[in-house]
N, C-alpha and C positions, 0 to 999 in steps of 0.2 A: 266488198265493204257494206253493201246495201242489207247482204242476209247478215252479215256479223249485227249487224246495227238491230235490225229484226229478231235475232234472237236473244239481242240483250233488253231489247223491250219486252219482251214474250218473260224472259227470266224473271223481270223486274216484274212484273207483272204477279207471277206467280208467287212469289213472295209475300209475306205476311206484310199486311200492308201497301206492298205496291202498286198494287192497284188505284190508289189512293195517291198516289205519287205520281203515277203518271199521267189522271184525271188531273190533278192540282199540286203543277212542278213548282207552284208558288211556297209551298209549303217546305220545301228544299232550303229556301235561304230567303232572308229579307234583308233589303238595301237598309244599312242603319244611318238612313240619311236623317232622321231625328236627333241622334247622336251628334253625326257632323254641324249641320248647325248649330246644335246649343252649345258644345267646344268654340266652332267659330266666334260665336256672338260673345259667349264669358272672356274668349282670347283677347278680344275689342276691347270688354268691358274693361279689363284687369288693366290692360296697358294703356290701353288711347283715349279712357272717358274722359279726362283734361282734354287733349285736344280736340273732341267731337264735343265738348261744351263751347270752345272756343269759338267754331266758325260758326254756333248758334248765335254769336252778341250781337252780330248787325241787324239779325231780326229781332232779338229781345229790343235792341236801342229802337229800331223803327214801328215797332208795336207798342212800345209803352209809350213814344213819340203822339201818336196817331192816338191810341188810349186815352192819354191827356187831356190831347186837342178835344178829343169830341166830346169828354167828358166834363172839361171846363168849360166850355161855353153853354151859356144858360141855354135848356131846352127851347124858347122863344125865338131867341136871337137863329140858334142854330140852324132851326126851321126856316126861317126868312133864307138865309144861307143856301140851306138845301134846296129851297124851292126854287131862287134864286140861279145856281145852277143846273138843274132839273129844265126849267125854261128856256134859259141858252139852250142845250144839249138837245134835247128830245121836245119841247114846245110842250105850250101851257097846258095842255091836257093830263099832258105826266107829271108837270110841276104838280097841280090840283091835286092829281094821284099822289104823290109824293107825300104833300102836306097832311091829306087826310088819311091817308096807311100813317104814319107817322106819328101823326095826332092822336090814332086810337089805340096803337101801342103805347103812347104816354099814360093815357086814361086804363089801361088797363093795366097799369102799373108794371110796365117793364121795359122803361125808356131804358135804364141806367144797364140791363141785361140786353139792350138791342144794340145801345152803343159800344159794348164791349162785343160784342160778336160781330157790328160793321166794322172796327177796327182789326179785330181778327181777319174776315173777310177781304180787308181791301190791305194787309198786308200781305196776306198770302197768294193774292193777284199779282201784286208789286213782282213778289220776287219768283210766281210763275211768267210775268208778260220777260223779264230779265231773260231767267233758262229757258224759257219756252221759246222764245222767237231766236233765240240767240241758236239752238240748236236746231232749231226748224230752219233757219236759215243755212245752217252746215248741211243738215239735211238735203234740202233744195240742188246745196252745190256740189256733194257729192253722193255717188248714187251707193259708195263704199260703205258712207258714213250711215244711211237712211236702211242699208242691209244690217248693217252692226244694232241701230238701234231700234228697228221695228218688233223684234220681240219680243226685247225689254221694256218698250211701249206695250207691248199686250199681256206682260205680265203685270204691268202696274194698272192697266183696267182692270182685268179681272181677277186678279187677288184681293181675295175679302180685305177688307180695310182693316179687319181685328190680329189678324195673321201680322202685320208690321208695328201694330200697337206695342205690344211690349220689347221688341227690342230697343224702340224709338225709345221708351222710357229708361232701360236699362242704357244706351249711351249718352241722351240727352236730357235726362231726367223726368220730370213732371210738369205739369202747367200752360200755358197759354204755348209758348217758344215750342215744344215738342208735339203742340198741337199742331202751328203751323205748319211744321218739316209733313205731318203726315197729312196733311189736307193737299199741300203740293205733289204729293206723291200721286194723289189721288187725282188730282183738278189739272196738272202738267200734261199729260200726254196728248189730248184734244187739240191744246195749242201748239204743239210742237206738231201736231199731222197737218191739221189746217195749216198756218205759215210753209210749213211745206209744199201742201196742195197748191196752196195760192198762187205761190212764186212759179211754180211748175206750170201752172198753167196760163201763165203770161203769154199773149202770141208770141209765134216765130217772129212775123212778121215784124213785131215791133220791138224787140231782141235785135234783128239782123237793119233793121234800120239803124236803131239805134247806135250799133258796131262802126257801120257804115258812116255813120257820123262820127266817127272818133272816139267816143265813149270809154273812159277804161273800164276795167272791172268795179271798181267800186262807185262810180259812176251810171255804170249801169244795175247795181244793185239797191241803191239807197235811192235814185232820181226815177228810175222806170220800173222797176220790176218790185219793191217793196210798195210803192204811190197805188201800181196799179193790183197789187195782192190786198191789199189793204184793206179792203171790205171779209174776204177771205181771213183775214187774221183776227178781225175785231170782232168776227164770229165765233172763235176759237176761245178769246176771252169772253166772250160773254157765253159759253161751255163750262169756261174757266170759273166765271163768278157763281155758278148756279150748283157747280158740283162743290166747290167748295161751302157753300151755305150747306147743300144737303152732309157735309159731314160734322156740321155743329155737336149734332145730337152722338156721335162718334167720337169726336174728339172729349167731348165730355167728360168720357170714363177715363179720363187720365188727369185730369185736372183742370179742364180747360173749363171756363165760366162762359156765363153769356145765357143765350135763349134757348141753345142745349142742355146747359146746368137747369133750366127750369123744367123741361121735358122730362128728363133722369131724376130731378127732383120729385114731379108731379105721378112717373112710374113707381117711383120708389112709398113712396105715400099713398098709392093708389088715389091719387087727386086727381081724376081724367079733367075737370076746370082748369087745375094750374099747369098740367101737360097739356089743353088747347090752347091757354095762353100763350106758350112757349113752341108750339109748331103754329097757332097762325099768325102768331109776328114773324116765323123767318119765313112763311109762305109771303106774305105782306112786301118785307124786306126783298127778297127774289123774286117779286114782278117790278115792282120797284127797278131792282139795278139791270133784271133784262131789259127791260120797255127802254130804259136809255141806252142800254148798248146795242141793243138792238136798231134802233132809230139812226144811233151816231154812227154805226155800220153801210148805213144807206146814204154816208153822207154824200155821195153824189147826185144824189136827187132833189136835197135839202137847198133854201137858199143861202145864199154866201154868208161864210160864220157873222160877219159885221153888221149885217141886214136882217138880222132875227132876233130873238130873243130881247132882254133889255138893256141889249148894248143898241142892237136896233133899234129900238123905241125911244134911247135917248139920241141917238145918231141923227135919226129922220127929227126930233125936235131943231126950231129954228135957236134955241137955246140950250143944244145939244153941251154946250160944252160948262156953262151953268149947274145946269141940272146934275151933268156929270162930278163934277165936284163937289155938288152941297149931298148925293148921294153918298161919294168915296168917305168923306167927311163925316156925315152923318151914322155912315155901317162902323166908321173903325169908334168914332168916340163911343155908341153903344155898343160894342165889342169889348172896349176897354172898362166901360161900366160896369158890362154885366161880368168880367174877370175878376175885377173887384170888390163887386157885389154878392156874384154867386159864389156858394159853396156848398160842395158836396156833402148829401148826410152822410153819417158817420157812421161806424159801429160804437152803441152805448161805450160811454168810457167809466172804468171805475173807482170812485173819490180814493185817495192813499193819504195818509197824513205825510205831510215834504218832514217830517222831522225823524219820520223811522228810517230804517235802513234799507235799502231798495237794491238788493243782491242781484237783482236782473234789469237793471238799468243798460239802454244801452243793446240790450238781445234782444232779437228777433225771436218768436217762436210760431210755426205749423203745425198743427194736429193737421189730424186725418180720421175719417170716419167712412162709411161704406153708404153707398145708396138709399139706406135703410135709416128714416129720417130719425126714427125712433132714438138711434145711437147720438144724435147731437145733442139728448140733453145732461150726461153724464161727461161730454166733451164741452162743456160750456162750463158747465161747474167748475173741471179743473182750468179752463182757460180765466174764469174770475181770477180764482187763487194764487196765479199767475199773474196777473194785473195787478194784483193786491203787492204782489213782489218786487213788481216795477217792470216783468219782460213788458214788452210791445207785441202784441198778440195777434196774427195775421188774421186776416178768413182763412176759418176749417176747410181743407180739400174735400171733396167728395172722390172717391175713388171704389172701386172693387176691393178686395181685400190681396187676392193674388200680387197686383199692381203696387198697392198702398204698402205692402212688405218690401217688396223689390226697392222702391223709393227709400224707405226709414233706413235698408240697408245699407243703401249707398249715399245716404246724409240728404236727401234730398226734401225730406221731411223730420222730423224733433219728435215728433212722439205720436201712439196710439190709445185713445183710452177705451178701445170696444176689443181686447186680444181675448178670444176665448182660450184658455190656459190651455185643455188638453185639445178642442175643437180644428184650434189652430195651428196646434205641433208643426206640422209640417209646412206649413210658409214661414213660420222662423225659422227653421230650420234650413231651406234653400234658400231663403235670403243672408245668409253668414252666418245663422246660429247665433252662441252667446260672445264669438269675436266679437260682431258688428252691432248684436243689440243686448237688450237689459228688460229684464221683466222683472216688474216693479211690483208691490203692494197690494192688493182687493179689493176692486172698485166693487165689486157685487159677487158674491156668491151662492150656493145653492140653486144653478139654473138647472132645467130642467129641457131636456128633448124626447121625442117620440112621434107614434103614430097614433093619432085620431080617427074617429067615425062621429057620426051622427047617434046621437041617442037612441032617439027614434029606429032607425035599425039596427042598434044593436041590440036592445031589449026585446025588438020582434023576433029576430035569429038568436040568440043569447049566443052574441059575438063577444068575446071578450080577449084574444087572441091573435096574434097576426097570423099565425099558425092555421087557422082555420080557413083561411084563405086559397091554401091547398085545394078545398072542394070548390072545382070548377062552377061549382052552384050558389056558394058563397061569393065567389071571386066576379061573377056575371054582373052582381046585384048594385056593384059599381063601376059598370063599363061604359064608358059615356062615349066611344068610338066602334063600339059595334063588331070588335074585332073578338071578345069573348073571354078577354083578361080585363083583371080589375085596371084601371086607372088612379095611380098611386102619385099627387101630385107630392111632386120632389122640391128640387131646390137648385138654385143658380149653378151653370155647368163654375168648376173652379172651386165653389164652398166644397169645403171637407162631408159635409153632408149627402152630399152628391154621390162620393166616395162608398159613404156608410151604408146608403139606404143599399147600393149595388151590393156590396157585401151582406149584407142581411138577405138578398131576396137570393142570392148564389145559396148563401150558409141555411135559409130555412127553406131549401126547395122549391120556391116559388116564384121559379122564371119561366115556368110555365102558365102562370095563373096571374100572373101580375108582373106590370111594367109601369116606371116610374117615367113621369111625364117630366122633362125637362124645359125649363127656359126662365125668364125671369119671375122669379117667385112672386113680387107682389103683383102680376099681372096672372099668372095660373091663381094666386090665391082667392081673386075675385069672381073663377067662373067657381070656385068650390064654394065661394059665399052665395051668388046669385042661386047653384043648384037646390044649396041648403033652403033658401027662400020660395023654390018651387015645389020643394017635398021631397027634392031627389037623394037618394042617398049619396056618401060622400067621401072618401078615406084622402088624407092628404099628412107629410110631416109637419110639425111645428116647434118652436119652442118658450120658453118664456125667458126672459119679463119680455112680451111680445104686444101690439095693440090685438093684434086677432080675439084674445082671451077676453076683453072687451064686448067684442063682434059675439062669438062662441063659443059661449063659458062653457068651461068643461064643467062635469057634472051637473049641467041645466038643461045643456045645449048638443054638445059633444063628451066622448070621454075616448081616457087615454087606451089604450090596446097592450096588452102586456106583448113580450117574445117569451116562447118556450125554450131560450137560455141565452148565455152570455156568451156573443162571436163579434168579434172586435179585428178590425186590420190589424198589421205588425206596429204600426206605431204604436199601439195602444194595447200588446198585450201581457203587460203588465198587470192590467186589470181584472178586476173577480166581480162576479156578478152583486157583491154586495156593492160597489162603485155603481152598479146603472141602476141598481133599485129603487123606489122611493112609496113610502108608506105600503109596501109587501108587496109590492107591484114592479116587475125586471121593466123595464123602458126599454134595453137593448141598445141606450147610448151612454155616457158614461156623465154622471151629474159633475158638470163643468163649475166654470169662474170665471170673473173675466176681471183681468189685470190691465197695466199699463203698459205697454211696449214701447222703449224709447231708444231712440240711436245711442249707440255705446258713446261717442263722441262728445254728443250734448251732455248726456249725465257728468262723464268725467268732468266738464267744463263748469257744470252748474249745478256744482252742491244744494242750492235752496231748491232747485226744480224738482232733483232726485227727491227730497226728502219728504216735498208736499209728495210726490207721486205715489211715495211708500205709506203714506197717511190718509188718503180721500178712501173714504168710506159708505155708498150707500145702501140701505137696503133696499133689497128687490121687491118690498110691497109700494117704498116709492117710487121706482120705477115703473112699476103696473100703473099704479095711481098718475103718474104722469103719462101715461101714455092711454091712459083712456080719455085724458085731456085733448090728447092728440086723435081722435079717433071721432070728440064730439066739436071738429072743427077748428081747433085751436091748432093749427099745423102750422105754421109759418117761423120764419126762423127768427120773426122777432117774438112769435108767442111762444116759442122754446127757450128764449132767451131768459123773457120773462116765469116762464116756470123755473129757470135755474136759479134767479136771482128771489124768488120764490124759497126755494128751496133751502136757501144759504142764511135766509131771513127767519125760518123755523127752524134753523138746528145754527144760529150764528155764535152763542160760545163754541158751541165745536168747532163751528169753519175757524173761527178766528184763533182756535187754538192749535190748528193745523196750521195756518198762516205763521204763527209767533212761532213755531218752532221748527218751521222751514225756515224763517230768516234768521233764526241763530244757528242752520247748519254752517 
């Protein structure tokens, strides 16, 4: 058997190519386990999204409970609150800490962003301390159970957290609720090993006593063995709170708000001020809730709960029990005040006359727009017009665009006003196509993509060509890693773009000479700005109506790169090189548009929505112009507000004649 075996390797061998086959038997076959998941996951999607939104409602009810809470009570009173139990718990050192982390996330204007992310936070504890000790405890009892689930425990460490993002959203949709489920995914298994560890390692000794005393089972579980684990667990949670905060910035990309939304905000805008804002409030916020969990972990070294803090303090008074009520007294009537005192600002509301007809009274509506701040102000506009109609107009999601289709597909969002018509082919198209959605009207046309250089070297080399890039000598002249290809900043893994630049560098031979640097765009686009600021030369994608253009004007600054012809993916080859040209110049991408994309659902239901959506119209020199708004500082989402309402103020017989004849659809 040994030579038969021997000489069918020896054969293979000699064979044209098998030599190659037998080096790399990989190449024989590959597990189509890509496949099987995304079958399993659609299988889910199709039949059981109803009931995997289902067992979502007790965390929606306890999130927007705790939401509430924290967000109705006046910041003042809250604080007194906070600090108030911070010094029971942990003593006045962390109270202080408390109040002043606190206080300077107020003043840095992202009270109302940190309250939304501790109640994120402390419901996603709620319902890991629930499954967590609940199974750390089966664990403990059985050594069956702790085999079955210790490596589905090390799958959920170390699987990237992005890997379970989208199916989370394709069963449970979008927003804060599909935030939680994956922050638990994330922050659960610490506490299920610790409660394990802990109870495990209860003495023998005081186990067999215990017995010894009659003890039943559940007696000895809840009275000895969880009392004396108990430092051991409230370690696990306080694991539990610190990973969970670290997945803010995570959950984000799916819709989740809070002090992550401001990070992704501040990335997406290249605002590295409004991204420190938003990581060091939740660094702030996570010393904060360790130092007390931490402390309340040691509780056996603490003095007795009664004798500390300001229940101590009124206790030990000789009018302990005075004081005690003109306090109880005193916290609920200014509780009750400030309930009905404070109120939360608003989003701008916009005047309607009550005698017209208000076609969307009553509806609810969601946009959705991508990391890229720039896109909120063309999404604000139609959200006015909408107002004007009478919907009730949520906060815009921030999402990815992959994500943000998946959502509209499955009703989870109302519409898109950033779709680039041909850019975006393909995530309408895996998201249901024209079953599930509707491409509407032209918010903007004549856009424009490519590749850029620096002026400055292209007129030294008379580069004009992406083509040229092929001479290793040309290609060196932008290599900012040393490895002796150009460095071609690209664009977020997911955009269609990503796709194209790869196909461009296969179709023009220059995968040897250049490689496209990935990850999120506005953060590479800022080393190609700094470079440019040093002298160094530059090649990077871009498009317009973009702020960059702003930053490096083409033909001042930069110019565009022509392609030595028309090579387009399969979605797109329908296209002729007259489609990517522009002023005799091939770009190599195809000159887009960008439409509305709305759930097929919504439209059917909301003839006045559809029919503004097939009527808003702006031009792409206002959108430049708006965005070099955005560029000299006006970046906030109340100053994009104010450019849309701007906007609507210079062209208002048209908005308003958009309006009139949306609400006689």
């Amino acid at each position: 058997m040994l030579k038969s075996l021997t000489l069918s390797v020896f054969l293979t061998a000699k064979s044209q190519g098998g030599l190659d086959i037998v080096l790399n038997p990989f190449e024989l076959y590959t597990l189509p386990l890509q496949q099987w998941i995304t079958a399993a996951v659609n299988f889910l999607v199709d039949n059981f999204r109803p009931f995997f939104q289902g067992i979502s409602l007790p965390i929606s009810i306890t999130l927007e409970s705790i939401e509430w809470l924290l967000l109705s009570i006046p910041p003042l009173i809250l604080l007194i609150l906070i600090a108030l139990i911070a010094w029971q718990l942990a003593g006045g050192r962390i109270a202080i800490y408390s109040v002043a982390a606190l206080s300077l996330i107020g003043f840095l204007g992202a009270w109302t962003q940190a309250m939304v992310s501790l109640s994120l936070v402390v419901t996603a504890v709620v319902f890991c301390m629930v499954i967590g000790i609940t199974f750390g405890i089966a664990c403990a009892s059985s050594d069956r159970i702790e085999k079955v689930l210790r490596p589905l425990l090390d799958a959920m460490q170390t699987l990237p957290s992005f890997v379970y993002l989208v199916p989370v959203v394709m069963l449970f949709g979008i927003g804060a609720v599909p935030g939680v489920m994956a922050t638990c995914v994330f922050a659960i298994p610490p506490l299920i090993r610790l409660t394990n560890l802990g109870i495990r390692q209860v003495s023998t000794e005081v186990v067999e006593a215990a017995i010894a005393f009659g003890s039943t089972p559940t007696q000895m579980l809840f009275e000895v063995q969880i009392p004396l684990a108990m430092p051991t667990i409230l370690a696990g949670v306080n694991q539990a709170i610190l990973l969970a905060l670290s997945m803010s910035v995570v959950t984000s990309m799916i819709g989740v708000g809070g002090l992550g939304q401001m990070v992704l905000q501040g990335l997406g805008r290249v605002n590295v001020g409004l991204a420190a804002v938003g990581g060091l409030s939740i660094v702030l916020i996570a010393v904060m809730l360790d130092r007390i969990t931490q402390i309340v972990s040691q509780g056996n070294n603490q003095i007795p709960w009664l004798q500390r803090g300001p229940i101590g303090l009124v206790r030990s008074s000789s009018t302990g029990q005075k004081v005690t009520g003109a306090i109880v007294s005193g916290t609920v009537l200014l509780a009750l005040l400030g309930f009905i005192t404070w109120q939360q600002p608003s989003q701008a509301q916009v005047t309607t006359d009550s005698n017209l007809a208000m076609p969307g009274k009553g509806v609810s509506v969601q946009s959705v727009y991508s990391s890229l701040q720039e896109e909120q102000f063309q999404t604000e506009i139609v959200n006015i017009g909408l107002e004007k109609l009478g919907y009730t107009i949520k906060e815009p999601k921030q999402i990815e665009y992959v994500t943000a289709y998946l959502a509209l597909g499955n009703g989870d969002l109302d519409y898109t006003a950033v779709n680039w018509d041909i850019g975006h082919r393909p995530f309408v198209e895996k998201s249901g196509g024209d079953q599930k959605l509707e491409r509407l009207g032209v918010i903007t046309s004549d856009l424009w993509q490519g590749y850029q250089i620096d002026k400055k070297t292209a007129d030294k080399y008379n580069i004009t060509s992406l083509e040229q890039l092929k001479d290793p000598k040309i290609a060196k002249l932008f290599d900012s890693d040393g490895d002796g290809k150009a460095n071609l900043i690209g664009c977020n893994s997911g955009w269609f773009c990503e796709i194209m630049i790869e196909h461009h560098l296969k179709a023009y031979g220059l995968e040897d000479t250049v490689e496209q640097d990935q990850g999120t765009y506005s953060a590479l686009i800022v080393d190609a700005i700094t470079r440019y600021n040093q002298g160094q030369p530059i090649l990077y994608y871009t498009w317009t109506p973009m702020w960059m253009a702003a930053v490096l004007k083409p033909d001042q600054d930069v110019v565009w790169l022509e392609v030595p012809f028309t090579d387009l993916p399969e979605s797109q080859k329908d296209l002729t090189a007259k489609d990517t040209s522009v002023n005799g110049k091939n770009l190599g991408f195809a000159i887009d548009r960008i439409r509305i994309v709305a759930n097929k659902k919504f439209v059917s239901a909301n003839p006045a929505a559809k029919r503004l959506f097939e009527l808003i119209h702006i031009p792409v020199q206002d959108i430049n112009t708006q965005n070099e708004l955005l560029n000299q500082g006006e970046d906030s989402s109340k100053d994009i507000r104010h450019h849309a309402e701007e906007w609507i103020e210079n062209h208002q017989d048209l908005f308003d004649s958009w309006v009139e004849d949306a609400r006689n659809a």
